[in-house]
C-alpha positions, 0 to 999 in steps of 0.5 A, spaced: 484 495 470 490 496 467 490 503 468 488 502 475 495 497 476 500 502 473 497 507 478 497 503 485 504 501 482 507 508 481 505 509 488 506 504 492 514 504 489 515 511 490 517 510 498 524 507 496 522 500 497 520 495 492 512 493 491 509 487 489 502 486 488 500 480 494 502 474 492 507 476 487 513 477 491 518 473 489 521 467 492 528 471 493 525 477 496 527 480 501 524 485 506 523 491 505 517 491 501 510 494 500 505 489 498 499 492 496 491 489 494 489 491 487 482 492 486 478 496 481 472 499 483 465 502 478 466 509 476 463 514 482 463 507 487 468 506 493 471 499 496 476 497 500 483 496 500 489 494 504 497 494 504 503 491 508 509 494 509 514 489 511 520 490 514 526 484 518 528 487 523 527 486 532 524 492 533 519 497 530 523 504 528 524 503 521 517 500 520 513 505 524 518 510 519 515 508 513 508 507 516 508 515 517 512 517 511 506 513 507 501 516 512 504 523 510 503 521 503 495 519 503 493 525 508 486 525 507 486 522 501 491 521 495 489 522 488 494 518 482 493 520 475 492 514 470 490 514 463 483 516 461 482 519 469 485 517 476 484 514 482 484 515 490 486 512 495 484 514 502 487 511 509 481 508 514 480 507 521 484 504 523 489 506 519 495 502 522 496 495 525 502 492 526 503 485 527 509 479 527 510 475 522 511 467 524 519 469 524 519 474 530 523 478 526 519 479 521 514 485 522 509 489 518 504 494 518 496 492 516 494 498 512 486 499 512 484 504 506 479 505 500 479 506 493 476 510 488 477 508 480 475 516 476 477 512 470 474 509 463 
């Protein structure tokens, strides 16, 4: 599974935003961020995953920004080189939600995706 952490992580950082797998942001964070799931699958076999793009802000242009950039990034499907095979990453229908967090301004967008892990 560790090759399949170092993978998601490479990825997910390389928006130039920092990126935390869900439930290790720390306390000082401040947003912008990524959060991400991290799932491994079996070989050949599918799953779902998620990410959040976070951002503190009344409105939604720099959100809706980086949501494209990302969605540029995955097409129809991103495939992530890691020790021993790689991984890919593809969006779901629907691709994007964006939501309101308790402090209105504190927004974020849900990404629907899948993985497939092609590694030992």
């Amino acid at each position: 599974m560790i090759n399949t952490a170092r993978a998601l992580y490479e990825f997910w950082s390389g928006f130039g935003i920092p990126a935390y797998t869900i439930g290790t942001v720390p306390d000082e964070a401040k947003p912008p961020y990524i959060t991400y799931s991290l799932v491994e699958t079996e070989p050949l076999s599918q799953a779902t995953c998620y990410a959040q793009v976070w951002y503190r802000d009344t409105g939604n242009a720099a959100l809706l920004g980086k949501v494209d950039e990302i969605k540029a990034a995955l097409k129809s499907g991103a495939r992530i080189e890691c020790e021993g095979g790689y991984i890919c990453i593809y969006p779901e229908t629907p691709f994007a939600q964006v939501l309101v967090d308790e402090n209105p301004e504190d927004r974020y967008a849900y990404l629907n995706l899948s993985i497939n892990c092609y590694h030992l």
